[in-house]
PASEBA-1860 file (N, C-alpha, C; in nm, 3 decimals):
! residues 123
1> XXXXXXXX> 0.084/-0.118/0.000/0.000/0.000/0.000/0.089/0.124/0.000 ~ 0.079/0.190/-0.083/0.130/0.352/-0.092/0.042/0.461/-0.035 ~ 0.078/0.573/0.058/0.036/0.646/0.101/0.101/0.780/0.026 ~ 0.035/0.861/-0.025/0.132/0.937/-0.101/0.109/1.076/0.012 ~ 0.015/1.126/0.060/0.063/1.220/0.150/0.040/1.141/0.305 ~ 0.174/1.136/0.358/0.152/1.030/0.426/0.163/1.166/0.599 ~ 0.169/1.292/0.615/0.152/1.366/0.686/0.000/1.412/0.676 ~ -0.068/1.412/0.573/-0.213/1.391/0.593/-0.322/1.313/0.642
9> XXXXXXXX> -0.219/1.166/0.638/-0.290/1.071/0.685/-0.260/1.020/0.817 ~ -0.167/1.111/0.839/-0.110/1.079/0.995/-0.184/1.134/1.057 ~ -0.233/1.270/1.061/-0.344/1.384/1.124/-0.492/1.312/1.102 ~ -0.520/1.264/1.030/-0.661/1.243/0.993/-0.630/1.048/1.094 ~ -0.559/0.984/1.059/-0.554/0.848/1.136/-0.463/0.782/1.236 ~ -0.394/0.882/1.323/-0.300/0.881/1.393/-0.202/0.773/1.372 ~ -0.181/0.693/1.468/-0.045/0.603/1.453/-0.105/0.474/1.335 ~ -0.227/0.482/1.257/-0.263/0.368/1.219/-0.113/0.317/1.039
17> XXXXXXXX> -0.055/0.437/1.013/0.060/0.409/0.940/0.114/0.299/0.943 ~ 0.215/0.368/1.100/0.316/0.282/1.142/0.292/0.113/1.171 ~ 0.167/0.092/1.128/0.139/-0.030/1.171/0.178/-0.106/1.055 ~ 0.145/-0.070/0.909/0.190/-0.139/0.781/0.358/-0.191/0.832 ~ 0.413/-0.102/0.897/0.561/-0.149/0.873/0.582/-0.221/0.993 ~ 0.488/-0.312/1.056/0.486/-0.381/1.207/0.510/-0.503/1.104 ~ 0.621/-0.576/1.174/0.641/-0.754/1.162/0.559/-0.815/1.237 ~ 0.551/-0.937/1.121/0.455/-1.011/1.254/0.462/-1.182/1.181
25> XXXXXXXX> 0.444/-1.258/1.254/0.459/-1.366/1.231/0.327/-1.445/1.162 ~ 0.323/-1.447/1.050/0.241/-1.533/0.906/0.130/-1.622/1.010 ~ 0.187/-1.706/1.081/0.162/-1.856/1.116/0.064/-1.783/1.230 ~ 0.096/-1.712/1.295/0.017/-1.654/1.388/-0.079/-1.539/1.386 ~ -0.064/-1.479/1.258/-0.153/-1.404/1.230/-0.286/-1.483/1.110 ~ -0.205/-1.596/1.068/-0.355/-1.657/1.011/-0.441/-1.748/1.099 ~ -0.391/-1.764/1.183/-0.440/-1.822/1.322/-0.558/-1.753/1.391 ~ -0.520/-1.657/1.410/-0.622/-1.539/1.459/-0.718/-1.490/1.378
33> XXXXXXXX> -0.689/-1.479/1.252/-0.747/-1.462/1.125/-0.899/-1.525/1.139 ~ -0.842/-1.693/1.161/-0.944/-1.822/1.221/-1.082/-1.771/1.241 ~ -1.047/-1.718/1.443/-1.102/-1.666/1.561/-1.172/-1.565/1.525 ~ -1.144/-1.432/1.435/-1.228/-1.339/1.456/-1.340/-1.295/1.379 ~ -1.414/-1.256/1.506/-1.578/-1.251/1.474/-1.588/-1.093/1.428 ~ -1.617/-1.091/1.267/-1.675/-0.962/1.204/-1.763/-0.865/1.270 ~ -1.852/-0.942/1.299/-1.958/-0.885/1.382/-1.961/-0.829/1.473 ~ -1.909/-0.867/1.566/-1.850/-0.814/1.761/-1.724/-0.744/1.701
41> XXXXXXXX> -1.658/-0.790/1.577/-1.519/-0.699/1.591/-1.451/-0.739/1.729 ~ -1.434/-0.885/1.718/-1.363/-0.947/1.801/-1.268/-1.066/1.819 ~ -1.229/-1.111/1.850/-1.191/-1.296/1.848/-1.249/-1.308/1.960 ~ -1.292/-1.431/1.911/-1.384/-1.537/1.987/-1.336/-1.693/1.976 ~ -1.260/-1.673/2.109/-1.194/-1.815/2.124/-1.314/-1.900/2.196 ~ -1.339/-2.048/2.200/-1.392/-2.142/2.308/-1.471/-2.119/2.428 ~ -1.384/-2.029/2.482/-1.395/-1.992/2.638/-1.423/-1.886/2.667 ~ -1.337/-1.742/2.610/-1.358/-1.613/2.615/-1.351/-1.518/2.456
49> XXXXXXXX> -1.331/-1.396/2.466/-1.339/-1.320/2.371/-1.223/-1.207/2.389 ~ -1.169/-1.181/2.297/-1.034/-1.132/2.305/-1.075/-0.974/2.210 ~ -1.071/-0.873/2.311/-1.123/-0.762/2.235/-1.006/-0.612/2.289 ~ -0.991/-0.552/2.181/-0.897/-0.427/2.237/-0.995/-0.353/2.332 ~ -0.860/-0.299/2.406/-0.892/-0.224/2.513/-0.944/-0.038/2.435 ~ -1.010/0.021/2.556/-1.006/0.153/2.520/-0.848/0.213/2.473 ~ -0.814/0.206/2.600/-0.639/0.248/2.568/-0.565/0.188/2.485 ~ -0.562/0.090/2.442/-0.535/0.006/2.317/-0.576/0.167/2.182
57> XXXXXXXX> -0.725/0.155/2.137/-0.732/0.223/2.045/-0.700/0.351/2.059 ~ -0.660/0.380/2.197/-0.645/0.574/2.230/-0.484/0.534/2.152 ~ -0.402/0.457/2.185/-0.228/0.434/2.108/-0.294/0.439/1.971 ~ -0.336/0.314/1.935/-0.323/0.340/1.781/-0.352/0.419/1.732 ~ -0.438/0.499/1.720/-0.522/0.634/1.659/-0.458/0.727/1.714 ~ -0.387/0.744/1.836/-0.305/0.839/1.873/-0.393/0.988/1.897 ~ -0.462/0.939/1.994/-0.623/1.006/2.048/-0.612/0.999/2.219 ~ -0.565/1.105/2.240/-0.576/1.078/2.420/-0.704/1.004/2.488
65> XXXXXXXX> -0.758/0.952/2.601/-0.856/0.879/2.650/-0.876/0.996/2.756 ~ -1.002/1.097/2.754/-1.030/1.210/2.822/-1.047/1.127/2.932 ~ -1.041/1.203/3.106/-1.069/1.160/3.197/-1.223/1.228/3.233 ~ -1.318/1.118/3.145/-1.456/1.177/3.171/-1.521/1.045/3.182 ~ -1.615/1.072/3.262/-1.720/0.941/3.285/-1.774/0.894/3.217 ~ -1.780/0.772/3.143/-1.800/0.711/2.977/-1.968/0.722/3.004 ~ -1.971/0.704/2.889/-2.146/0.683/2.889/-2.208/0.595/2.944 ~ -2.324/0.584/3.002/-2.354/0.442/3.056/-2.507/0.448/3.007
73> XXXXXXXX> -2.541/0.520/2.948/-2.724/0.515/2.956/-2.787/0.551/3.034 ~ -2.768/0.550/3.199/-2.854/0.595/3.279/-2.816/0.744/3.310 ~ -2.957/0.791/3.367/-3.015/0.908/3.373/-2.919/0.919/3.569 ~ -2.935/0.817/3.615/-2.862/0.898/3.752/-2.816/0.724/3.784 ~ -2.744/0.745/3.893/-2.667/0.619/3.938/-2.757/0.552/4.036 ~ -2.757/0.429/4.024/-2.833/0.340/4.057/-2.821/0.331/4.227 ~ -2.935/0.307/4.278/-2.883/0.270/4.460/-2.839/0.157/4.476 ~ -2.801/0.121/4.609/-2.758/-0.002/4.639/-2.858/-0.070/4.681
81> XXXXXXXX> -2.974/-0.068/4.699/-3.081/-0.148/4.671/-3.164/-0.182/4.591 ~ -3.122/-0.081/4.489/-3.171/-0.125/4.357/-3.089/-0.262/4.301 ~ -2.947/-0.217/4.303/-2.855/-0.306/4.211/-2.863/-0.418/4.375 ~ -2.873/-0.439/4.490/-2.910/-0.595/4.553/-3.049/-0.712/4.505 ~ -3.130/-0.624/4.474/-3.261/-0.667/4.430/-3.250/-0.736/4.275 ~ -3.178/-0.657/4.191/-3.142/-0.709/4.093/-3.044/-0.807/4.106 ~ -2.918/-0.821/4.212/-2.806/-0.963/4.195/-2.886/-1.033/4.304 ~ -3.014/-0.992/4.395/-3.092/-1.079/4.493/-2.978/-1.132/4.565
89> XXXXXXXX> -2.906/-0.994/4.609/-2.813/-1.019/4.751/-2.838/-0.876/4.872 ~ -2.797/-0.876/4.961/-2.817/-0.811/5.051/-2.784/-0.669/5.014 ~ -2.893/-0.565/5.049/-2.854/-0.472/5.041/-2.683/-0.342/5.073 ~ -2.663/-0.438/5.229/-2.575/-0.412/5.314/-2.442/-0.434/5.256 ~ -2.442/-0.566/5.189/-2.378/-0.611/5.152/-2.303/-0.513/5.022 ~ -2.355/-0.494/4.907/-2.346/-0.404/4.848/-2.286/-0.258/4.828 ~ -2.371/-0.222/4.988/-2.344/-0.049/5.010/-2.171/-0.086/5.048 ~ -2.157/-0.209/5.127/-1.993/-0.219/5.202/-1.907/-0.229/5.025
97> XXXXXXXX> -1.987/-0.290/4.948/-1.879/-0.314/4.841/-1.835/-0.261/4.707 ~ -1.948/-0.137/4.727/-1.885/-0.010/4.596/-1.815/0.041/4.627 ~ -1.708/0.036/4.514/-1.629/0.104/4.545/-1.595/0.218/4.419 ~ -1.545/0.307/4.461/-1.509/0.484/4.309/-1.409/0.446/4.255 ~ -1.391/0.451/4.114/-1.328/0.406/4.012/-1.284/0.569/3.924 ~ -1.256/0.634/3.907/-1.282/0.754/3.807/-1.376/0.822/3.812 ~ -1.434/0.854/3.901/-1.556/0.917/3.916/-1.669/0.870/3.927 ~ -1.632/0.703/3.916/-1.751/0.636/3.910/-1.802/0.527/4.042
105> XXXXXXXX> -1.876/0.525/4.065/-1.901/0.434/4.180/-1.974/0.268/4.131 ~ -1.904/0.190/4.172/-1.948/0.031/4.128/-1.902/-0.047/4.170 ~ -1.890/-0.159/4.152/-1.866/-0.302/4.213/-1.710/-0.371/4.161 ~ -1.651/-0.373/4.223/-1.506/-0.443/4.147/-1.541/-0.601/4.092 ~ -1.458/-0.622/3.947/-1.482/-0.734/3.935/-1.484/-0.837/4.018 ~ -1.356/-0.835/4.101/-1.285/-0.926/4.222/-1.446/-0.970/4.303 ~ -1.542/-0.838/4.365/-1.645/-0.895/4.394/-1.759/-0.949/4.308 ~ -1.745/-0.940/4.175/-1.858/-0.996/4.102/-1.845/-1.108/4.046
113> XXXXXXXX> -1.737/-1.165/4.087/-1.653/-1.313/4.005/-1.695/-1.379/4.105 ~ -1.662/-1.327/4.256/-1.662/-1.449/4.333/-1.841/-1.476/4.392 ~ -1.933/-1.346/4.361/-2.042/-1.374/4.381/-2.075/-1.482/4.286 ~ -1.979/-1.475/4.177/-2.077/-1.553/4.035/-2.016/-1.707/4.073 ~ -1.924/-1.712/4.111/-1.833/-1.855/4.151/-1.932/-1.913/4.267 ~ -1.955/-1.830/4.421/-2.025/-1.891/4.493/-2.159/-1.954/4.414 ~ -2.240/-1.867/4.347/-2.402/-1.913/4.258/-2.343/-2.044/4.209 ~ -2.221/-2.037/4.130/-2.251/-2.152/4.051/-2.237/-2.272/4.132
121> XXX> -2.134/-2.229/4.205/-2.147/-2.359/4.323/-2.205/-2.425/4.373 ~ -2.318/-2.335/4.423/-2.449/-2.349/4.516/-2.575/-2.420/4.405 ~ -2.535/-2.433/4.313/-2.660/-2.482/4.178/-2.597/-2.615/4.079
END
């Protein structure tokens, strides 16, 4: 591929250039090739799904990642008895386990894995 103004296309697509001239190994890139799902714009292995990060695309595009509270859809933040009623665990429980992230208040994975590990256990 030829880029003929290639300072135009740096401004308009940040670092996505420098990627033509990235090595990479044949055997492992048709491999992956395999795995990924058009649709999700993902790989989709067996087990999980292998998807870039935000900060991932803030490098390539060469686009800072503002420190602003991403979108979420809702109109105001949910209570902690709202979101117990919905995982049908203790309210108490809950209020002890949000925790602020960036401005944001929610549940760490660490506690939503092991709620989901105890369920499956218990069933």
């Amino acid at each position: 591929m030829v880029v003929i103004d290639q300072t135009g296309f740096r401004n308009r697509h940040g670092r996505l250039l420098s990627n033509l001239n990235t090595k990479f190994d044949e055997g492992v890139l048709k491999t992956l090739v395999q795995f990924y799902d058009p649709r999700y714009h993902c790989f989709t292995f067996p087990d999980y799904q292998l998807v870039p990060t935000l900060e991932e695309y803030s490098y390539l595009m060469g686009r800072p990642v503002l420190e602003e509270i991403p979108f979420s859809g809702l109109k105001e933040t949910l209570s902690a008895s709202a979101i117990a009623k919905a995982l049908d665990l203790k309210t108490s429980e809950i209020a002890a386990s949000i925790t602020p992230k960036a401005k944001i208040q929610g549940l760490t994975s660490k506690f939503l894995l092991s709620k989901a590990y105890t369920y499956a256990s218990s069933n």
